[in-house]
C-alpha positions in Angstrom: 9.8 -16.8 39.0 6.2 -15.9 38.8 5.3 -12.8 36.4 4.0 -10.1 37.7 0.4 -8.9 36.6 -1.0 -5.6 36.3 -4.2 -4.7 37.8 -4.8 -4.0 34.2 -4.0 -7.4 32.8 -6.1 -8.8 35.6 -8.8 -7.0 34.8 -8.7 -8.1 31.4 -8.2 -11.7 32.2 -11.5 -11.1 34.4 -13.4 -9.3 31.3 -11.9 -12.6 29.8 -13.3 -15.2 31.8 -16.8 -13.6 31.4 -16.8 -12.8 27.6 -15.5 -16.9 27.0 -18.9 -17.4 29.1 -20.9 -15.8 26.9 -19.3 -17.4 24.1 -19.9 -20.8 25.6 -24.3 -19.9 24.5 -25.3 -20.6 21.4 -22.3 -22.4 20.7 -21.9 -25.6 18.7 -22.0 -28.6 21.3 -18.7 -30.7 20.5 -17.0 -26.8 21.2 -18.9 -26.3 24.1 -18.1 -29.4 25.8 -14.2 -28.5 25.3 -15.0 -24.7 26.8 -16.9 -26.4 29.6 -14.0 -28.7 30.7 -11.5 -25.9 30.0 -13.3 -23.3 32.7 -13.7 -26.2 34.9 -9.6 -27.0 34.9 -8.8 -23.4 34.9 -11.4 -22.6 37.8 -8.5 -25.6 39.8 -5.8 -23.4 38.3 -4.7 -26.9 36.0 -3.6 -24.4 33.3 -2.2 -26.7 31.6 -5.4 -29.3 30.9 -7.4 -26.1 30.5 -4.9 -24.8 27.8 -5.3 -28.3 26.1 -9.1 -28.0 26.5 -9.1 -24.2 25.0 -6.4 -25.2 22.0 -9.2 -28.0 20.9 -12.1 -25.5 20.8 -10.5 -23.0 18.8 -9.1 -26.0 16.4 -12.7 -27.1 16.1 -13.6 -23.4 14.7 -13.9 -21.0 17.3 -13.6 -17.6 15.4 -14.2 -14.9 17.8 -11.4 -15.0 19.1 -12.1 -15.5 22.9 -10.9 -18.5 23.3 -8.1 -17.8 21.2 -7.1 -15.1 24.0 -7.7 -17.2 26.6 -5.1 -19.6 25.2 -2.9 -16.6 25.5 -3.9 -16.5 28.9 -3.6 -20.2 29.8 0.4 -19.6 28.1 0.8 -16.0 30.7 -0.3 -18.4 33.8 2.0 -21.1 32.6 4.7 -18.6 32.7 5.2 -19.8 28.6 6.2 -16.2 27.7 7.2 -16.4 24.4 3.9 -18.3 23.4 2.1 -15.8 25.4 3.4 -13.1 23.2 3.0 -15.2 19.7 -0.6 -16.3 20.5 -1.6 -12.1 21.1 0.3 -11.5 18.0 -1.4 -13.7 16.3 -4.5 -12.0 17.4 -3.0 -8.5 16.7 -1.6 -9.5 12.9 -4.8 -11.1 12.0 -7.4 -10.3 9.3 -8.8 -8.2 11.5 -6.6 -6.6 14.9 -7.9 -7.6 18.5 -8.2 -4.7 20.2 -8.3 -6.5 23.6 -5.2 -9.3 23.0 -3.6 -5.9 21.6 -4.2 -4.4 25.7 -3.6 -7.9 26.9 0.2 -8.0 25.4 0.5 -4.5 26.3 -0.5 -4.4 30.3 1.9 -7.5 30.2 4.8 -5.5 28.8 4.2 -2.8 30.9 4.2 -5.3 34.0 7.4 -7.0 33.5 9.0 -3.9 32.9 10.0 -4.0 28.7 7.9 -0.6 28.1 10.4 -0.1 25.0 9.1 -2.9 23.6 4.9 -1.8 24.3 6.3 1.1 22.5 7.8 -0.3 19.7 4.7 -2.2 18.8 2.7 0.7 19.1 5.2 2.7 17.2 4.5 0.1 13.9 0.8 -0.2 14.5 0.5 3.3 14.3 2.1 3.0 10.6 -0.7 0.4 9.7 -3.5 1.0 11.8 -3.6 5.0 11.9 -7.1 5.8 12.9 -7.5 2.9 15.7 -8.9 4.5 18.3 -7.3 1.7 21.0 -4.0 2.4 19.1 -4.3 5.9 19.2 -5.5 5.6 23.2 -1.9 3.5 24.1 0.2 5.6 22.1 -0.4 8.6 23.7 -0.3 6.9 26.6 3.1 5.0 26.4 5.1 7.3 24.0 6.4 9.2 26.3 8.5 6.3 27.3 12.4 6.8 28.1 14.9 5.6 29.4 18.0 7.0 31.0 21.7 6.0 30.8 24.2 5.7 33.6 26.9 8.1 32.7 26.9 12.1 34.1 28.5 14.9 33.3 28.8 18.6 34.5 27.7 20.6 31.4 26.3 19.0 28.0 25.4 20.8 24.5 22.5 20.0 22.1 23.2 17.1 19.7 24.6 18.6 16.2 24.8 15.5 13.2 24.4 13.0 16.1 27.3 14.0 18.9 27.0 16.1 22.0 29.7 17.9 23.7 30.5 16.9 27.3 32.2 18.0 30.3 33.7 16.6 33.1 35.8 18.3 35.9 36.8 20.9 33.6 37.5 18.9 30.9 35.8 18.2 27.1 35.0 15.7 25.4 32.8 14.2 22.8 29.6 11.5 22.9 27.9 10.1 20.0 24.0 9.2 19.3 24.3 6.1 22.1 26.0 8.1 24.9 29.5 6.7 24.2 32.5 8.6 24.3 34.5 8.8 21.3 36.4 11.9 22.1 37.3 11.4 25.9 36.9 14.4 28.4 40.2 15.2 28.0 40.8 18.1 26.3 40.6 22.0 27.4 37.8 22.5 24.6 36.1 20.1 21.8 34.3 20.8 19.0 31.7 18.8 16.8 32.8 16.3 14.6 32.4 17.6 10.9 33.4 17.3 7.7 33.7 14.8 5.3 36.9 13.3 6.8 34.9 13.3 10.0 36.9 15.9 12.2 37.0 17.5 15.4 38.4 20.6 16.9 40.1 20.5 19.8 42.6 22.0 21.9 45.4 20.8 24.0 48.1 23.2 25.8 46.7 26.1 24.1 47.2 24.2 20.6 44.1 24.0 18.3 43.9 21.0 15.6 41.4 18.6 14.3 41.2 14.4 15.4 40.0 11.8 13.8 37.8 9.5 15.6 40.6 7.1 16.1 41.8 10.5 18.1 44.7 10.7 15.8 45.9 14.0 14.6 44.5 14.8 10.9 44.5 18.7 10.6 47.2 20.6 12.0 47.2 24.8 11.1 50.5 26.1 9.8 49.3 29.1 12.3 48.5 29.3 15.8 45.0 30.1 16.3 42.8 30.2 19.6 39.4 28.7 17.9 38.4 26.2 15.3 35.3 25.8 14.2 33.3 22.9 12.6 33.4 22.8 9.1 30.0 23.8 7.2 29.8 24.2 3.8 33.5 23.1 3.1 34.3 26.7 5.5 35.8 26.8 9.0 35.5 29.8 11.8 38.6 30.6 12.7 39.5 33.3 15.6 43.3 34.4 16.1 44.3 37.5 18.9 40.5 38.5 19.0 39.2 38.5 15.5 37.4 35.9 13.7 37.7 35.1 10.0 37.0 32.4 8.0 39.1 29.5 6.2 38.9 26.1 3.6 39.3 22.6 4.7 43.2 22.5 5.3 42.7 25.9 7.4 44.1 28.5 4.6 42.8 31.4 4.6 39.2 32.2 2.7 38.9 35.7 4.6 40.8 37.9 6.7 40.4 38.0 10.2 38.4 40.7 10.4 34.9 40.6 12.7 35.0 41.1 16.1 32.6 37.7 16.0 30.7 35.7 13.5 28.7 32.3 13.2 29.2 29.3 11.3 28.5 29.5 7.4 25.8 27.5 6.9 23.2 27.3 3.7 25.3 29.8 1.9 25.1 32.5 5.0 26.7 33.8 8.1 26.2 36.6 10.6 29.4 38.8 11.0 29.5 41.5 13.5 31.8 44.9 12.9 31.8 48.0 15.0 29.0 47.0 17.2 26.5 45.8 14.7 26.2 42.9 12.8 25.7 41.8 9.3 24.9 38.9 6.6 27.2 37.7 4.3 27.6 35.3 1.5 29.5 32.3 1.3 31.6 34.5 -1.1 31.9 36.5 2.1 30.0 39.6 0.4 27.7 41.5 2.3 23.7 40.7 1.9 22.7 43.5 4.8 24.2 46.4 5.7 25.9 46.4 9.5 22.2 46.8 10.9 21.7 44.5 13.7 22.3 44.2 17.1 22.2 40.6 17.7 21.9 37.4 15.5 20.7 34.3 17.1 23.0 31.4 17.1 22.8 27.4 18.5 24.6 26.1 20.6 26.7 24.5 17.6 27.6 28.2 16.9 25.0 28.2 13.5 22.5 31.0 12.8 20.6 30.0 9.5 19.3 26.7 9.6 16.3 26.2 7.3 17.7 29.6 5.6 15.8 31.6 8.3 17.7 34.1 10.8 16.9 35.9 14.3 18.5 39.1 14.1 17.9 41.6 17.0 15.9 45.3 15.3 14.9 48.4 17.0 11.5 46.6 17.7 12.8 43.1 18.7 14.1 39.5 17.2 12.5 39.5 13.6 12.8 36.4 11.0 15.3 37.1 7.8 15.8 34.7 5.2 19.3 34.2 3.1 19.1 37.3 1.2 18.4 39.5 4.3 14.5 39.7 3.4 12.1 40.0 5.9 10.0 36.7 6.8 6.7 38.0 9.0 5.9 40.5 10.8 5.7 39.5 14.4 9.0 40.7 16.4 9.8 39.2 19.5 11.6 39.9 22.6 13.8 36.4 22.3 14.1 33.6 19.8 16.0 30.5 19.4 17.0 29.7 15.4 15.3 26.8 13.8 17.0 23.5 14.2 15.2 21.4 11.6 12.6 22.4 9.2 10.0 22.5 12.6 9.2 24.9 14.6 11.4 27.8 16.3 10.5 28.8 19.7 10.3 32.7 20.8 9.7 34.8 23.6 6.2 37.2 23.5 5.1 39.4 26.6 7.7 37.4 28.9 6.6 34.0 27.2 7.4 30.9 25.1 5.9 29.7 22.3 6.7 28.8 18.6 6.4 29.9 15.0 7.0 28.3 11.7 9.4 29.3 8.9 6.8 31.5 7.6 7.1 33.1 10.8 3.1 32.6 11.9 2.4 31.6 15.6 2.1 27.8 15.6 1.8 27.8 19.5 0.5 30.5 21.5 3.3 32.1 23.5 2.7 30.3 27.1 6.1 28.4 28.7 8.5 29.9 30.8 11.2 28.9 28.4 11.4 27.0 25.6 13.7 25.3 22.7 13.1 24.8 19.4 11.5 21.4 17.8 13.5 19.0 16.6 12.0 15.2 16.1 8.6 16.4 16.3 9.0 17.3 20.3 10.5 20.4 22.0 11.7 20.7 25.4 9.5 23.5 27.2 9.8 24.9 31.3 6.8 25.0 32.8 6.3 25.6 36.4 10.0 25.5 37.0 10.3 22.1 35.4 12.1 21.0 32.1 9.9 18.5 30.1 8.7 18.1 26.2 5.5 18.4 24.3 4.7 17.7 20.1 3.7 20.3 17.9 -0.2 20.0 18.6 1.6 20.8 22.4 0.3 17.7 23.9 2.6 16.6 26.9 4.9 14.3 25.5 7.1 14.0 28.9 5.6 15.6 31.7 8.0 18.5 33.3 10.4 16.9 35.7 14.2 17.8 34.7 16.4 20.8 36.0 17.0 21.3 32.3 16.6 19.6 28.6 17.7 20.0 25.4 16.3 18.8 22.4 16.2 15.2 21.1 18.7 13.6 18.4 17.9 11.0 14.6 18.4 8.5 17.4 15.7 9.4 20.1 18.7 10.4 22.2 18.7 13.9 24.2 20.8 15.6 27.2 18.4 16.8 30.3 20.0 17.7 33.5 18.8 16.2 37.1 21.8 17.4 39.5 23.8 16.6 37.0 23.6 16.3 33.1 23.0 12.5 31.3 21.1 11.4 28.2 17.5 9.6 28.1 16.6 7.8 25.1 13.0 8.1 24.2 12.3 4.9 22.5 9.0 6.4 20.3 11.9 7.9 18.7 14.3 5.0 18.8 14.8 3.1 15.2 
């Protein structure tokens, strides 16, 4: 089957054919000769007496390195792929790397449709060759690459430690870092897998317990209770007839149930809301602040403190806390979504996104329509209607074109919604 080549490719094996003329002036006779007959077999299209022709010249001591691509050109038109690809590598790897067989194995990739691979080999000559501008140029280019898995659901959550919660006709299950299922949609609600015996919540007939990935039964409550949570910090969120309270690993009791709603303890903190207001406490499940808030910001996976930095809701707006209930900045903010790594948080300014830092400064001016936090070193933003994801300079990363996104996973995985939710895999991201 005859490859496909880019106009790009052509045009380098047209820059090619000129450069290897050049070459052939000034250039020692007996290699000349070879050159000679080599344009003369390839101007017939005999590739493969030309290849012969061009594999004596650079034997004899052509250094350049022209002829050496054009042997890697002679291998693309014999259809001699994986020669092709070591003779640019070659080039690439050497004493010093060819920027053009570099493009030349690129546009080639790119043609026949293995983008993930153009990425990967950007992706490592970016960890040797940092300041290259060609490097640099393709990179930005091709980083952006993803691709998209088959399966669809109706409603997806953020990745938390590498599994998403999905659902499907009105039932919940639980993916991991690939897309696979290893809780099927089954169940009338899931939880995130936690803990060190690797756990999750789930309920069935009204029953809450914890599974095992074999989707075996592991923890079963002496009480009835209608919510587990994940376990953090060797603590679970429990909720029984309204109120929430919190309990060890085997579900006794650490706390009455006693907050009319709380987050997940996490770093040593947790928001707990009594009477209207809520609160920090410790993970001796003292008080830090006073019942002053009106809102704390929680993820998706239910947790308010990552990086030790908190959104609670003032008279003026969302200010930054950290643990000990100490303010972080003074900006407030009409919206905020908590930190999920130690990157940047976005917020909500004068009926706009942007992000800060766990300082609490203004990394990013305050300019999308929506926004979620960094995670990876991208962040999903909406800009004119449009889900897509930028990097913390806020260079487009992956131009806006989903319904919806959520940020990415370790793995380069991340839910975004077209109709209906799936997962792309952004292989700059990919290990």
């Amino acid at each position: 089957m005859k490859i496909k080549v880019s106009v790009l490719l052509v045009l380098l094996l047209a820059i090619g054919w000129y450069q290897t003329a050049q070459v052939v002036i000034g250039t020692p006779i007996r290699i000349r000769e070879h050159i000679e007959r080599a344009q003369t077999f390839e101007k017939k299209e005999i590739y493969e007496d030309a290849l012969e022709e061009y594999k004596v010249a650079v034997a004899l001591g052509e250094t350049d390195g022209s002829i050496q691509r054009k042997v890697a050109e002679m291998y693309l038109q014999l259809e001699e792929t994986p020669s092709f690809i070591a003779s640019c590598e070659a080039l690439i790897y050497g004493k010093q790397l060819d920027e053009k067989a570099l493009e030349m194995l690129i546009s080639y990739y790119d043609a026949d449709g293995k983008k993930a691979d153009a990425v990967a080999l950007l992706k490592e000559l970016g960890k040797t060759q940092p300041e290259n501008e060609t490097v640099k140029k393709l990179w930005k280019q091709y980083r952006g690459y993803y691709e998209e898995t088959s399966n669809s659901y109706d409603e997806v959550t953020p990745y938390y430690q590498g599994y998403s919660i999905v659902t499907y006709e009105g039932r919940f299950g639980l993916v991991n870092a690939k897309g696979e299922s290893v809780i099927p949609a089954a169940y009338e609600a899931v939880g995130f897998l936690s803990g060190e015996n690797a756990v999750v919540p789930v309920c069935e007939d009204g029953a809450w317990y914890y599974l095992n990935t074999k989707i075996h039964k592991k923890i079963v409550p002496d009480d009835a209770y209608d919510f587990l949570g994940v376990i953090s910090d060797d603590t679970v969120l429990v909720r029984k007839d309204g109120k929430y309270g919190f309990a060890d690993v085997n579900i006794a009791p650490k706390t009455k149930l006693q907050w009319e709603d709380a987050s997940n303890l996490h770093q040593g903190v947790a928001a707990v809301k009594s009477g209207g207001k809520w609160a920090l406490i410790d993970d001796a499940f003292d008080l830090v602040t006073e019942y002053a808030y009106e809102d704390v910001k929680r993820n998706e996976s239910g947790f308010c403190s990552n990086q030790k930095r908190i959104f609670a809701k003032g008279k003026e707006g969302y200010g930054m806390w950290d643990e000990e209930g100490k303010r972080v900045g003074e900006a407030w903010f009409e919206d905020a979504r908590p930190f999920e790594t130690d990157e940047l948080a976005a917020v909500k300014k004068d009926g706009k996104w942007g992000f800060v830092n766990t300082s609490g400064a203004l990394v990013i001016d305050c300019q999308y329509e929506d926004a979620r936090s960094f995670t990876q070193g991208v962040a999903a933003v909406k800009k004119d209607g449009a889900w897509g994801y930028i990097d913390a300079s806020n260079a487009t990363v992956i131009a806006p074109t989903f319904e919806d996104a959520y940020p990415f996973c370790e793995s380069g995985m991340a839910p975004v919604k077209n109709e209906y939710w799936h997962f792309i895999r952004l292989c700059a991201l990919a290990s």
